[in-house]
Each structure stands twice: as structure tokens, then as C-alpha cells.
Backbone and ligand atoms as CSV (ligand in chain L), in Angstrom:
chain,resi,resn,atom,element,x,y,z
A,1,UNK,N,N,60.777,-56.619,153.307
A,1,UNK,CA,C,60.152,-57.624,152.444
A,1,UNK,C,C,59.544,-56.983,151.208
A,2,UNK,N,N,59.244,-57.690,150.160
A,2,UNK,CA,C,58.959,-57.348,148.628
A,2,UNK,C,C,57.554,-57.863,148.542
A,3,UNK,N,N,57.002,-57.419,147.835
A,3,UNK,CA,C,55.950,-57.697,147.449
A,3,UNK,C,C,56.443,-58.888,146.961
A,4,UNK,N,N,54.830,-59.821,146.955
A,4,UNK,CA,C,54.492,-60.698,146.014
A,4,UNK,C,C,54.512,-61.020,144.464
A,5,UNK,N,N,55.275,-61.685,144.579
A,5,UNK,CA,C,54.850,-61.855,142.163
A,5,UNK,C,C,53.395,-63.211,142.836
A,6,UNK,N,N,52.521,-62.600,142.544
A,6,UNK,CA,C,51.161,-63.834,142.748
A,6,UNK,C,C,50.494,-63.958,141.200
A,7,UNK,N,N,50.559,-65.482,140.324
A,7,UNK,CA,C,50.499,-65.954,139.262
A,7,UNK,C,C,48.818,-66.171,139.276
A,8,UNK,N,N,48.290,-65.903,138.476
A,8,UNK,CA,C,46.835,-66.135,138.121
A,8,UNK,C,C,46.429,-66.901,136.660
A,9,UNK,N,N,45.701,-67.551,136.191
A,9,UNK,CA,C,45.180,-67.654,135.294
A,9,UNK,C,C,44.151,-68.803,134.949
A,10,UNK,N,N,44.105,-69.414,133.783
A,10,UNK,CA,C,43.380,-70.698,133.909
A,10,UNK,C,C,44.066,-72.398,134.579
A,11,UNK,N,N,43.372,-73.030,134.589
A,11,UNK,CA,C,44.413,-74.087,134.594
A,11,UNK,C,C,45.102,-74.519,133.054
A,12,UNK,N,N,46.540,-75.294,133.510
A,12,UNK,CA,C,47.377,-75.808,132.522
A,12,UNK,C,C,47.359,-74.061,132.053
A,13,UNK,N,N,47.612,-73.061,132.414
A,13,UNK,CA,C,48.449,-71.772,131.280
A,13,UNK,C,C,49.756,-71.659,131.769
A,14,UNK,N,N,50.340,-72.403,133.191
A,14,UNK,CA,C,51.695,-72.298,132.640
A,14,UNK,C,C,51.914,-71.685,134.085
A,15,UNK,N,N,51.181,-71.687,134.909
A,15,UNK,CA,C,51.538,-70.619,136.473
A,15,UNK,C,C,52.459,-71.293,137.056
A,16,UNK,N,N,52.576,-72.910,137.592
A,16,UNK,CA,C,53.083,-73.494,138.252
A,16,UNK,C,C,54.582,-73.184,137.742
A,17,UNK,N,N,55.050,-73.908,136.588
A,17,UNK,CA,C,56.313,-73.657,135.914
A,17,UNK,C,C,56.905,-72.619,135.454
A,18,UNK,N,N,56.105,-71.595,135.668
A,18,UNK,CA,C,56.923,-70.200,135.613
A,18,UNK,C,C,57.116,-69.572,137.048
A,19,UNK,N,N,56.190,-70.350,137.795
A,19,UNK,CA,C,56.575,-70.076,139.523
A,19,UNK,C,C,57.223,-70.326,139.805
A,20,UNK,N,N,58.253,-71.387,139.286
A,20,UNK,CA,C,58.857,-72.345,139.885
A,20,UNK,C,C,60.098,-71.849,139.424
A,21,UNK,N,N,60.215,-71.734,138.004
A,21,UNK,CA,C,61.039,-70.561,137.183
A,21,UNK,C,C,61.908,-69.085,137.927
A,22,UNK,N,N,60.568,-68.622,138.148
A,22,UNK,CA,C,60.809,-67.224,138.835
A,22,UNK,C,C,61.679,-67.274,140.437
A,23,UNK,N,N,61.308,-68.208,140.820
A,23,UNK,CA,C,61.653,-68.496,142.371
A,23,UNK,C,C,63.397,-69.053,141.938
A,24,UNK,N,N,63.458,-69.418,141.263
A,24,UNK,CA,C,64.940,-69.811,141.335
A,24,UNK,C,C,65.782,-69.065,140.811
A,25,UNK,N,N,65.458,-68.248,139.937
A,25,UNK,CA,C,66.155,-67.190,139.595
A,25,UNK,C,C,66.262,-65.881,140.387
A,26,UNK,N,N,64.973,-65.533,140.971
A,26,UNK,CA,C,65.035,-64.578,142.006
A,26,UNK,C,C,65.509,-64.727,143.276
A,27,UNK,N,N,65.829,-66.209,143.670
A,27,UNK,CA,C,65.691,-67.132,144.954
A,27,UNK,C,C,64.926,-66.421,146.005
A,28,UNK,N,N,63.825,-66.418,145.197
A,28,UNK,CA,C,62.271,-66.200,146.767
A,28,UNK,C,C,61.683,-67.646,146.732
A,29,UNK,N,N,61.055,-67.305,148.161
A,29,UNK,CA,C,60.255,-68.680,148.094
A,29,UNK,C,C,59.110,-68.922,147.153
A,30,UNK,N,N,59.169,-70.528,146.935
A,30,UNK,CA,C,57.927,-70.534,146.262
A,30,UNK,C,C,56.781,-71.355,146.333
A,31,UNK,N,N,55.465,-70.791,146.421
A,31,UNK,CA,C,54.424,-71.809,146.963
A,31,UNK,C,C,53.290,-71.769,146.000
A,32,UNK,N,N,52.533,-73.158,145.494
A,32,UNK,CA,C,51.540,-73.251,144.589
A,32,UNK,C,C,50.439,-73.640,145.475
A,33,UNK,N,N,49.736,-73.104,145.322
A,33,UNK,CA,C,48.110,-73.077,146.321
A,33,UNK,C,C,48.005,-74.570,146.237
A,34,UNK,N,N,47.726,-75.437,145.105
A,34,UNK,CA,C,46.963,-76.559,145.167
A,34,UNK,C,C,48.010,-77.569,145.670
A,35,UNK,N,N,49.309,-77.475,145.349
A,35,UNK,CA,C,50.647,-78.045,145.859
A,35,UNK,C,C,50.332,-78.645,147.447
A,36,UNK,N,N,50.070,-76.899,148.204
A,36,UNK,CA,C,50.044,-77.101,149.765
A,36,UNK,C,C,49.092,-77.447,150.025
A,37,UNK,N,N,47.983,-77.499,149.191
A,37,UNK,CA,C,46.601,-77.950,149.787
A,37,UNK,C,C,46.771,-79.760,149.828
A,38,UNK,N,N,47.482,-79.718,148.921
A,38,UNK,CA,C,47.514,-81.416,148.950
A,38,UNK,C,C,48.273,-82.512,150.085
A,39,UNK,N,N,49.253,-81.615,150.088
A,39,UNK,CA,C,50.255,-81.936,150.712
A,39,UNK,C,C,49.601,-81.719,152.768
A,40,UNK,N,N,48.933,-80.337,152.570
A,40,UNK,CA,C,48.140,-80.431,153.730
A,40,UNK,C,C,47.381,-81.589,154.367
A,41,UNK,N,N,46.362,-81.701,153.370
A,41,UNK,CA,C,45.113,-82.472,153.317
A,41,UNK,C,C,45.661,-84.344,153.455
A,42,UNK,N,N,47.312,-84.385,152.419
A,42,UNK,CA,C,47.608,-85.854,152.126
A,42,UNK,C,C,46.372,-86.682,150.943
A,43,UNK,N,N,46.173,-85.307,150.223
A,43,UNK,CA,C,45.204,-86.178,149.094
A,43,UNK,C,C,45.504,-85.434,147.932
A,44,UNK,N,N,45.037,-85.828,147.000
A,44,UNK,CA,C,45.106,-85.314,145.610
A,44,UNK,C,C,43.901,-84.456,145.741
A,45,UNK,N,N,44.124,-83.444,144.844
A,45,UNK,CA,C,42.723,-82.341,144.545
A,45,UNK,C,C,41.775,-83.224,143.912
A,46,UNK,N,N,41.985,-83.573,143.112
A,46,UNK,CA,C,40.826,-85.128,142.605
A,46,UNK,C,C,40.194,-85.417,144.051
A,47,UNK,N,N,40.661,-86.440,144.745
A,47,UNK,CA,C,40.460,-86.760,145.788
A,47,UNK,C,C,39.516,-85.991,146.618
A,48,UNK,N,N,39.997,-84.842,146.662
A,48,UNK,CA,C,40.039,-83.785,148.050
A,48,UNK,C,C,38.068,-83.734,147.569
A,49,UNK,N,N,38.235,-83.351,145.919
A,49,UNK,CA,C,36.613,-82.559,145.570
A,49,UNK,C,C,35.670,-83.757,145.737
A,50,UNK,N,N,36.379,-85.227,145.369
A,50,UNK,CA,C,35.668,-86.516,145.117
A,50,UNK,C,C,35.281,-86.500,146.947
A,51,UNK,N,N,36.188,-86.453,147.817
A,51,UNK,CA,C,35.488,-87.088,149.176
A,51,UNK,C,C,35.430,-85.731,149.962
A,52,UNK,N,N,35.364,-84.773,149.845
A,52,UNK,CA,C,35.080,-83.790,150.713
A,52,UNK,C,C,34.278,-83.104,150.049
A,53,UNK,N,N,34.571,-82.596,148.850
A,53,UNK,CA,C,33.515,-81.281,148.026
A,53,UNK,C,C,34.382,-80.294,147.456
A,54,UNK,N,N,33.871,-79.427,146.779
A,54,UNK,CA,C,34.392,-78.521,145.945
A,54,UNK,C,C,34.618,-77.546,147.132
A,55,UNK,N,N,33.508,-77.034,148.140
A,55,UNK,CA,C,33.202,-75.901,149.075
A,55,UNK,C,C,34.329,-76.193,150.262
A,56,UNK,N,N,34.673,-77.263,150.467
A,56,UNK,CA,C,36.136,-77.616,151.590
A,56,UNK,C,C,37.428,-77.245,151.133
A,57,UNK,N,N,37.254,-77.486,149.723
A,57,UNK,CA,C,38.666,-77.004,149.332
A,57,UNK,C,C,38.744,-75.409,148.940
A,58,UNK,N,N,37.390,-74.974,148.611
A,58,UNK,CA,C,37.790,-73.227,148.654
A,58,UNK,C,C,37.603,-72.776,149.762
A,59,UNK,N,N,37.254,-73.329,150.611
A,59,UNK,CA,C,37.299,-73.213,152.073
A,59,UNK,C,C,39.643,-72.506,152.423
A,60,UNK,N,N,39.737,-74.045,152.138
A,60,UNK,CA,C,41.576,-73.879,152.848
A,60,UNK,C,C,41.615,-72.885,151.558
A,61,UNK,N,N,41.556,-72.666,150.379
A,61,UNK,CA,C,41.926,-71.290,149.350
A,61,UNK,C,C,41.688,-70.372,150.468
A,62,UNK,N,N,41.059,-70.161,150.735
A,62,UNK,CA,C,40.644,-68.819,151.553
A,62,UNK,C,C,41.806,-68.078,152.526
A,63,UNK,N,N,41.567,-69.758,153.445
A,63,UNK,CA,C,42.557,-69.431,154.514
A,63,UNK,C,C,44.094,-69.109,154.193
A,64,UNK,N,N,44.747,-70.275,153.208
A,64,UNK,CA,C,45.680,-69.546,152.571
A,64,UNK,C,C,45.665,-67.710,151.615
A,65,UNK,N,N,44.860,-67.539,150.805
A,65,UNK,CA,C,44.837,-66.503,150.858
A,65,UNK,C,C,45.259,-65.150,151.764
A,66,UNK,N,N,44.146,-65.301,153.010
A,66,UNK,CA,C,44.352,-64.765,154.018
A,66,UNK,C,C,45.975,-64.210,154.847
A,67,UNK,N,N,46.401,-65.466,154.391
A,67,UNK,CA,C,48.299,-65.382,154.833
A,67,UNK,C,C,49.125,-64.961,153.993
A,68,UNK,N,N,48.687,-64.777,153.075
A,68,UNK,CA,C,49.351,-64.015,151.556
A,68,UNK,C,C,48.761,-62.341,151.338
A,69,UNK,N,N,48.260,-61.814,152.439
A,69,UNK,CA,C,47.636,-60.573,152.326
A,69,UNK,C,C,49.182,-59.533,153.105
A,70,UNK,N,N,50.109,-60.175,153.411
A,70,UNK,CA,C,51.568,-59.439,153.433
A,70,UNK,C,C,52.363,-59.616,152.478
A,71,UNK,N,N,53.012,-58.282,152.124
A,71,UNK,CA,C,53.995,-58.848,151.884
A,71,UNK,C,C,55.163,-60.023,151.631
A,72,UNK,N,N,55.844,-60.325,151.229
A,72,UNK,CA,C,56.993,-61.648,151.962
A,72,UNK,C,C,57.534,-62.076,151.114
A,73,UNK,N,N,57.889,-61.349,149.854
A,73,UNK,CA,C,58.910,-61.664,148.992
A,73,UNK,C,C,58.665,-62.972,148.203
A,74,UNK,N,N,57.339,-63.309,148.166
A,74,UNK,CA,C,56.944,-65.068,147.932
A,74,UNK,C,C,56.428,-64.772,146.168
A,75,UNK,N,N,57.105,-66.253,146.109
A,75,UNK,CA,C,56.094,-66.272,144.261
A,75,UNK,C,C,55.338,-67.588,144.334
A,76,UNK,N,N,54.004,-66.972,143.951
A,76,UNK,CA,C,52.825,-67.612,144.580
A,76,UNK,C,C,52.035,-67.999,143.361
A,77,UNK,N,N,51.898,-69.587,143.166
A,77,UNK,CA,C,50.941,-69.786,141.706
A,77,UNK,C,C,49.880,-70.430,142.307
A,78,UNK,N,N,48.560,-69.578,142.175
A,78,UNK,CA,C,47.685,-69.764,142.318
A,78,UNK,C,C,46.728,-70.604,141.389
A,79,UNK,N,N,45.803,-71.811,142.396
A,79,UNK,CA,C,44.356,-72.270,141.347
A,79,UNK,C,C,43.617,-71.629,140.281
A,80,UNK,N,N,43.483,-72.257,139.408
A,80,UNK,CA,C,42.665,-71.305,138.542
A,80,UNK,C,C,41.245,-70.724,139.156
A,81,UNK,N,N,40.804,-71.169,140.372
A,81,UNK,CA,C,39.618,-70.891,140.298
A,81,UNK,C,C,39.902,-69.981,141.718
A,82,UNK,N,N,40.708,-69.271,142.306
A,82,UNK,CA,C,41.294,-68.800,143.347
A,82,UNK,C,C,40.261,-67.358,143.171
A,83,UNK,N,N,40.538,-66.674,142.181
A,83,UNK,CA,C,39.994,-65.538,141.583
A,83,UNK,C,C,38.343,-65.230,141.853
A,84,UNK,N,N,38.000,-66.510,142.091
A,84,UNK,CA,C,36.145,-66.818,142.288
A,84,UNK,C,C,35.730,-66.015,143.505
A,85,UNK,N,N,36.581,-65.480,144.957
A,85,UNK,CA,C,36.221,-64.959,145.911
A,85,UNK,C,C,36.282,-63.869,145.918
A,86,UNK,N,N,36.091,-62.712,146.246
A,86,UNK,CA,C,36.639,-61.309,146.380
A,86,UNK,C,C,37.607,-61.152,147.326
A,87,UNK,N,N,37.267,-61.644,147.984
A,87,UNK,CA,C,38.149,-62.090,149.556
A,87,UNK,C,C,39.155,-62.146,149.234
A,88,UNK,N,N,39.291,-63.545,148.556
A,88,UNK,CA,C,40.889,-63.781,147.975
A,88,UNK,C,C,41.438,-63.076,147.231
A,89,UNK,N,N,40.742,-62.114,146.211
A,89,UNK,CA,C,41.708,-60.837,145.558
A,89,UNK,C,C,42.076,-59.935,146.062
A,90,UNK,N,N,41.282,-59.688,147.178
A,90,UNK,CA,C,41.534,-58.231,147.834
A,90,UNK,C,C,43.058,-58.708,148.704
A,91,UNK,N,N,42.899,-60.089,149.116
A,91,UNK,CA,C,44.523,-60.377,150.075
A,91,UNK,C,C,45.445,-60.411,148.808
A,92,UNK,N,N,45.290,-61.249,147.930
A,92,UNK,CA,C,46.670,-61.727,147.405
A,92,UNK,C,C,46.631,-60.068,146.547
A,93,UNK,N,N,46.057,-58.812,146.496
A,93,UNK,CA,C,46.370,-57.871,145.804
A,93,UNK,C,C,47.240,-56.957,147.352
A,94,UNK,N,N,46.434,-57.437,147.902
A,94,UNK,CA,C,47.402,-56.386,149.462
A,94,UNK,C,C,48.751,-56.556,149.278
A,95,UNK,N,N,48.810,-58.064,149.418
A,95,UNK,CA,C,50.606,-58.318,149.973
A,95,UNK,C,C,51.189,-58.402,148.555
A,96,UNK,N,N,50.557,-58.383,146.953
A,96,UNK,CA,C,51.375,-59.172,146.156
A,96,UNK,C,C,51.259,-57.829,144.563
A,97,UNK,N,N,51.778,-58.518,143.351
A,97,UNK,CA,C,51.522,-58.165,142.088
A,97,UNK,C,C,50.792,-58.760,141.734
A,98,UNK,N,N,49.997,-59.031,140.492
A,98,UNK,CA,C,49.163,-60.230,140.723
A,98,UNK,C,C,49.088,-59.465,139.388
A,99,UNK,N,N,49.938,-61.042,138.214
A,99,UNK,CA,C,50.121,-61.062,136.882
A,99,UNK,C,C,49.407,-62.231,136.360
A,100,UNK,N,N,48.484,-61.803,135.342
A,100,UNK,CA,C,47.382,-62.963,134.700
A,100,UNK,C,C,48.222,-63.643,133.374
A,101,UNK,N,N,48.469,-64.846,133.406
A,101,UNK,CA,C,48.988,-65.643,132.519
A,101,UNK,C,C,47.498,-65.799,131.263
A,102,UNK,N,N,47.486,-64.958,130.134
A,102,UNK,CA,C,45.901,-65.070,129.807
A,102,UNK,C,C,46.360,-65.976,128.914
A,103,UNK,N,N,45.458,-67.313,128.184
A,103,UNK,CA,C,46.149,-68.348,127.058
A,103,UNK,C,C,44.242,-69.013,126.488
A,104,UNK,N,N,44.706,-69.410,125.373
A,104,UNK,CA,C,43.496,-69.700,124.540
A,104,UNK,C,C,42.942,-70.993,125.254
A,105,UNK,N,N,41.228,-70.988,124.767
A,105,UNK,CA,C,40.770,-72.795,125.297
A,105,UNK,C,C,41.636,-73.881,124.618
A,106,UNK,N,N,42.331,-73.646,123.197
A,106,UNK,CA,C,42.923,-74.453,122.306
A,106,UNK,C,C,44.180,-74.624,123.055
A,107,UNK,N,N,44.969,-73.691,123.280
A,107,UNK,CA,C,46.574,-74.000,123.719
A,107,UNK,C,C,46.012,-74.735,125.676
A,108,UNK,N,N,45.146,-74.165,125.612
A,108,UNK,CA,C,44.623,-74.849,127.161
A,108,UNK,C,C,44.596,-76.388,127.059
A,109,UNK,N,N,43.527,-76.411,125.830
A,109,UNK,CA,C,43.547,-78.328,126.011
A,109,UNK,C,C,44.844,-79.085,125.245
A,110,UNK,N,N,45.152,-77.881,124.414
A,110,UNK,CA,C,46.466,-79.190,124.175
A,110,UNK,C,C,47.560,-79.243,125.464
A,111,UNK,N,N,47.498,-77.953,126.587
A,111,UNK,CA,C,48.519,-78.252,127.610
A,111,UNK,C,C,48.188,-79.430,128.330
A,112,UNK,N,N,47.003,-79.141,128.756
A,112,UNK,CA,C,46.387,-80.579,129.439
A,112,UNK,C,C,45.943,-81.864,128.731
A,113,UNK,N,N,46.349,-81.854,127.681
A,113,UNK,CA,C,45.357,-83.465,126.933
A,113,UNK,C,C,45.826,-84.365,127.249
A,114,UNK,N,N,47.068,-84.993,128.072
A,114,UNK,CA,C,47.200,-86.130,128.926
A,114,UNK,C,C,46.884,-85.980,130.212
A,115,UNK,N,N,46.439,-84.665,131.161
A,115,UNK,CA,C,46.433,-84.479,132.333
A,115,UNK,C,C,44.821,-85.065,132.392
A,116,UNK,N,N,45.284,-85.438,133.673
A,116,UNK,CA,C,43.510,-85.907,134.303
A,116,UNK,C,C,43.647,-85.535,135.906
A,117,UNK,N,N,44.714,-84.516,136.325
A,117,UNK,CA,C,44.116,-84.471,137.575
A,117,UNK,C,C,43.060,-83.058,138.112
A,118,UNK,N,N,42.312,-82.733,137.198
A,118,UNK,CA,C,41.913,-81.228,137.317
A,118,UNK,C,C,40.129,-82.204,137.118
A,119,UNK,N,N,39.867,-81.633,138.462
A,119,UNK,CA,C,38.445,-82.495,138.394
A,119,UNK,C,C,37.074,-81.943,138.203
A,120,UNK,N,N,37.362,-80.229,137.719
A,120,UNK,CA,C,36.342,-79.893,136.889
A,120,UNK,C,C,36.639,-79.664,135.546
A,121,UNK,N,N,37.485,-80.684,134.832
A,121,UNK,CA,C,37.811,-80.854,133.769
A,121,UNK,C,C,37.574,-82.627,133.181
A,122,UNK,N,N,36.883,-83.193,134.131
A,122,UNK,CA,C,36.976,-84.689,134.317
A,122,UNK,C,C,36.608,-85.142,133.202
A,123,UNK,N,N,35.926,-86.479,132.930
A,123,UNK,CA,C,34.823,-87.057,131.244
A,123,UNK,C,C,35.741,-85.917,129.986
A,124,UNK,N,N,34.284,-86.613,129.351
A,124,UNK,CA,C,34.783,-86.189,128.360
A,124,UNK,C,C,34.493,-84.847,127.370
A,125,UNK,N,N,34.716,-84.591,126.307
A,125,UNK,CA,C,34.465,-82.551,125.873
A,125,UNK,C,C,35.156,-81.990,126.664
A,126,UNK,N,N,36.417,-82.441,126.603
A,126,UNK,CA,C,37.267,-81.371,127.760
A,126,UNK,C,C,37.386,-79.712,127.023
A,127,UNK,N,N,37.704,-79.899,125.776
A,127,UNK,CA,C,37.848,-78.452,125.320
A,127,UNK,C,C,36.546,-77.668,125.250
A,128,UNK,N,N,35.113,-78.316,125.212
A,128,UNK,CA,C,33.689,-77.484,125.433
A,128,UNK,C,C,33.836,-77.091,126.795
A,129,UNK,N,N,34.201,-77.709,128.166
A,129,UNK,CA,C,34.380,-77.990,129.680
A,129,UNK,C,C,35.535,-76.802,129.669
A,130,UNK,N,N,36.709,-76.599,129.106
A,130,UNK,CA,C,37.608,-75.686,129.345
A,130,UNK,C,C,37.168,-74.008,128.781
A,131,UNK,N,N,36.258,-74.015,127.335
A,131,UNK,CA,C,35.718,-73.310,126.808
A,131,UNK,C,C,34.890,-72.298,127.553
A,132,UNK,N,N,33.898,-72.992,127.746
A,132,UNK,CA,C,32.735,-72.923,129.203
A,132,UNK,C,C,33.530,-72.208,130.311
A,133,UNK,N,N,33.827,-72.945,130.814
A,133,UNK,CA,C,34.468,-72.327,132.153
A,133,UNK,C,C,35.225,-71.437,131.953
A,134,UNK,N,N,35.747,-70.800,130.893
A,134,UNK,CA,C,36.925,-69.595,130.757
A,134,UNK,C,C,35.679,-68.723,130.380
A,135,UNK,N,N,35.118,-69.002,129.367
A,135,UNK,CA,C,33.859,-67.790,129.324
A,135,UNK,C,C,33.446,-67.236,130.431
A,136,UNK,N,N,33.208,-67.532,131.658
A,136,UNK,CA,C,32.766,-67.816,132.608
A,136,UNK,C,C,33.571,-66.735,133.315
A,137,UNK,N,N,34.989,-67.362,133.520
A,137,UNK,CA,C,35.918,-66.644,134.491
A,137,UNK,C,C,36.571,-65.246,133.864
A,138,UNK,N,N,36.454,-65.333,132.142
A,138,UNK,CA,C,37.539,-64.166,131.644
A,138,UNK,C,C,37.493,-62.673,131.928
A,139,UNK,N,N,36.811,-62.405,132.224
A,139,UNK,CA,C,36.538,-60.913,133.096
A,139,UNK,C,C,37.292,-61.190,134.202
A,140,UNK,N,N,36.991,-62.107,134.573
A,140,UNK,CA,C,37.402,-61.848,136.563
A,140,UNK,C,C,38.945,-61.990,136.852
A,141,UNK,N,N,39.674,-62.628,135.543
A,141,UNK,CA,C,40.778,-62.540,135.714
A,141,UNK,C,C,41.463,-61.205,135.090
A,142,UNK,N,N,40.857,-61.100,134.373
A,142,UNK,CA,C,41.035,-59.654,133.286
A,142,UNK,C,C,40.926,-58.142,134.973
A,143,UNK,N,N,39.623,-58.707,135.538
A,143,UNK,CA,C,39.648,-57.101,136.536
A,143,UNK,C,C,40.688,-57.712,137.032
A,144,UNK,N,N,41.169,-59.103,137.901
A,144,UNK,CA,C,42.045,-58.892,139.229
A,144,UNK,C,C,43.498,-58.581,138.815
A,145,UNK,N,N,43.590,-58.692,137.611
A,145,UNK,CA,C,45.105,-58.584,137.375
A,145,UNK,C,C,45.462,-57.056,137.496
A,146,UNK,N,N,46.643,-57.545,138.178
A,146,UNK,CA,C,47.689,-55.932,137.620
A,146,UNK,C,C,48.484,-55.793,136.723
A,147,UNK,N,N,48.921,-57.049,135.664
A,147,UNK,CA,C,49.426,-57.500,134.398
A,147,UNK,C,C,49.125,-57.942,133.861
A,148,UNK,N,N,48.613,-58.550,132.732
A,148,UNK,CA,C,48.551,-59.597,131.732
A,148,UNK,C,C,49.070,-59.451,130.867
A,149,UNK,N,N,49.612,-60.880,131.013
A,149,UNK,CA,C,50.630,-61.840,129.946
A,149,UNK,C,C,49.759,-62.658,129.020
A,150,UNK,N,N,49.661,-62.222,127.465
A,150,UNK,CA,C,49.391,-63.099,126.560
A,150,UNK,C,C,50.714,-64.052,126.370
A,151,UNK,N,N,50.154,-65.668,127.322
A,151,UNK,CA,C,50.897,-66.749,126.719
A,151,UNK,C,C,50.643,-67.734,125.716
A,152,UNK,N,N,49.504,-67.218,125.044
A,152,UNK,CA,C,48.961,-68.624,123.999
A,152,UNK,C,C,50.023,-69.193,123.215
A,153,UNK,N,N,51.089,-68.088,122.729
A,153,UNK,CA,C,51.703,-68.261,121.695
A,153,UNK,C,C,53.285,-68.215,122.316
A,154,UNK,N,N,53.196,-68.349,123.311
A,154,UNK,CA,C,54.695,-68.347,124.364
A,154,UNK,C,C,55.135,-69.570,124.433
A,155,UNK,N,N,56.817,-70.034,124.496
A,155,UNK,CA,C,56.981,-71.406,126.171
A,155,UNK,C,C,57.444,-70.505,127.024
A,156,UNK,N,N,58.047,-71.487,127.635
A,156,UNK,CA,C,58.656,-71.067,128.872
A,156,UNK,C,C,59.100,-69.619,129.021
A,157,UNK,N,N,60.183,-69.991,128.625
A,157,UNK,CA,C,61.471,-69.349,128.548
A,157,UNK,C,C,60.912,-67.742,128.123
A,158,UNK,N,N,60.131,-67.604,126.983
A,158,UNK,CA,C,59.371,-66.720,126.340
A,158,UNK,C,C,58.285,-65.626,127.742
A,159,UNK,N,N,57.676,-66.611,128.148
A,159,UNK,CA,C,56.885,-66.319,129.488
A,159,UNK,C,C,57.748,-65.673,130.367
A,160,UNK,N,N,58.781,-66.063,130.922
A,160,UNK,CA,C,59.698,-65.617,131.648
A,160,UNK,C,C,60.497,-64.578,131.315
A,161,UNK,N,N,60.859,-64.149,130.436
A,161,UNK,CA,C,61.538,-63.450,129.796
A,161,UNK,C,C,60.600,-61.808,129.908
A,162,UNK,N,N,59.101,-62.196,129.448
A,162,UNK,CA,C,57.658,-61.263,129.431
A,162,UNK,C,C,57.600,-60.851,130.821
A,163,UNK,N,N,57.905,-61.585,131.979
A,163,UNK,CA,C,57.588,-61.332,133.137
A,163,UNK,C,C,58.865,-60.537,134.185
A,164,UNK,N,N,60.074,-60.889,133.478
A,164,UNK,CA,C,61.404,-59.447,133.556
A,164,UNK,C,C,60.805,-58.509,132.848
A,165,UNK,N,N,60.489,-58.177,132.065
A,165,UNK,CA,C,60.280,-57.119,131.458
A,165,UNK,C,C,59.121,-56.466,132.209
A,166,UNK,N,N,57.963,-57.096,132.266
A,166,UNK,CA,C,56.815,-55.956,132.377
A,166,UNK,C,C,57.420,-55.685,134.394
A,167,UNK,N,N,57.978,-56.463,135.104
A,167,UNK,CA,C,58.198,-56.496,136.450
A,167,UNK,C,C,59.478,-55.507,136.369
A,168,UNK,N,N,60.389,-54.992,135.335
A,168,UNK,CA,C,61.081,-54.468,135.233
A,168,UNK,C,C,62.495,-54.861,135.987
A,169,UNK,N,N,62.842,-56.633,136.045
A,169,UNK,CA,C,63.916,-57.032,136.708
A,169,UNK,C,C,65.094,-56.683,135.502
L,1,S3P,C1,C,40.826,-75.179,139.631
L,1,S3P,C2,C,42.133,-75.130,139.231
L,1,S3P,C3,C,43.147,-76.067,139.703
L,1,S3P,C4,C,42.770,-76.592,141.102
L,1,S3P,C5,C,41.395,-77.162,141.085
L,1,S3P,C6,C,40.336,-76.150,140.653
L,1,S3P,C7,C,39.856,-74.212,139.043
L,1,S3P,O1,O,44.417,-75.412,139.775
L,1,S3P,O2,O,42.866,-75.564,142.050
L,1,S3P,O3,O,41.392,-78.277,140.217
L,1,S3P,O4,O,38.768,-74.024,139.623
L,1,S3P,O5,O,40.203,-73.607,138.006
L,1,S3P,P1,P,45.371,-75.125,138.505
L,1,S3P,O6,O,44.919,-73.832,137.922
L,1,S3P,O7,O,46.717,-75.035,139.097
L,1,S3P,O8,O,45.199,-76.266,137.583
């Protein structure tokens, strides 16, 4: 088994669709943290934080984490806020690579400016709310990575292309 390609960054920078990307071209499996949490749970992450809490759902982060501390050939796009535990870096760095998609608060809110399912992004000042919270996290994604990818100024295709190269496919 191969290591992990495990995707990090903010929300809306682009992890899901380059996971999804990578997995079909490499044909490994591919799993998005908040994907299975939903699909677990049978609720939306909206949902999940609205009737359970924020602390239930980094709760199952965890546990998934935990199962991603092997190996297994998996490409794994992680929550933006996955990075918040130590716990969870120290697994998804055991079994995986773990490449930071880094992208501006600006290219952030224009990815998301029709999205509303990210529920510490809810009301309104979404770009002060996205601002904020990256101030917040940009170190922590900056230490956990073992790559970073400047995508502000990327699409797709561009992203993908960055991620053969520095992975050396
Ligand atoms: C979160 C990011 C979201 C999701 C949840 C919390 C965060 O994932 O896990 O809304 O704390 O940054 P995406 O990064 O896939 O949007």
C-alpha cells in the first residue's frame, strides 16, 4: 500500500474537486471527511452543528482520522477545520502526504458566494467571517503541511497538474 495524498486547506480552496480529480486518474480510492460524516450521520453538516454541536462533529473527525493513520493508497479531502487537533495531524501525517491547497480570503469568498452549506460561514460578512478564521488557522496549516500549493490564482486543471509535479507522478 501507498501512502496517502491527504488534501488540507480552507474551505471552498478546491480539496474536494481535486480529490476527486486525483482519484480517477490515479484510480485510488477516494474519501472526503465531511462527505462520510454526512452520509454517516444522514444529515447535512449544517444540520449536524445546528442539532448536535460543533464538538460531535469533531468528535467523528477524530475517529475518522484515527483510520487514516495507515497507509492505504487513499486520496483523502479533508474539513477545513480537521487541522484544529494535533491528534488528527499526527494520524493523517503517519499513513499519508499531506498537501495544503493555500488560496486568498478573496478567491475564498468568490468560490463560495452562492454556497450556504458551511455553517461557520453562515449570516452575513462572509468575507470578514472567512478573513477571521484563516488568520486564525494560517500557521496551522502552513506547520501541518508537507506541500503547499499556492491555488489563489489556479483552476482545476492548473491545481492538478501542481500536484503531478511536486508528488513527482
Ligand atoms: C469546516 C470546514 C468544512 C466542514 C465544516 C467545518 C471548518 O469543510 O468540515 O463546515 O471548520 O473549516 P470544507 O473545508 O470541506 O468546506
Amino acid at each position: 500500500m501507498k501512502k496517502n495524498i491527504v488534501l488540507i486547506g480552507f474551505m471552498g480552496s478546491g480539496k474536494t474537486s481535486a480529490g476527486i480529480r486525483l482519484s480517477k486518474s490515479l484510480k485510488r480510492e477516494f474519501i472526503d471527511t465531511d462527505d462520510f460524516i454526512e452520509k454517516r450521520e444522514g444529515m447535512t453538516i449544517n444540520e449536524i452543528f445546528e442539532e448536535k454541536g460543533e464538538p460531535y462533529f469533531r468528535n467523528i473527525e477524530k475517529e475518522l482520522c484515527r483510520r487514516f493513520a495507515e497507509p492505504k493508497s487513499k486520496i483523502i479531502a479533508t474539513g477545513g477545520g480537521i487541522i484544529k487537533d494535533d491528534e488528527n495531524v499526527a494520524n493523517l501525517r503517519k499513513g499519508g502526504v499531506i498537501i495544503y491547497l493555500r488560496s486568498t480570503p478573496e478567491r475564498i469568498a468568490y468560490n463560495l458566494r452562492f454556497d450556504n452549506s458551511r455553517p461557520l460561514l453562515a449570516g452575513d460578512n462572509k468575507q470578514e467571517k472567512i478573513a477571521a478564521l484563516m488568520a486564525e488557522r494560517k500557521e496551522l496549516y502552513e506547520r501541518c503541511a508537507d506541500i503547499t500549493i499556492d491555488v489563489s490564482n489556479m483552476n482545476l486543471d492548473e491545481t492538478l497538474k501542481k500536484i503531478y509535479e511536486v508528488l513527482g507522478l
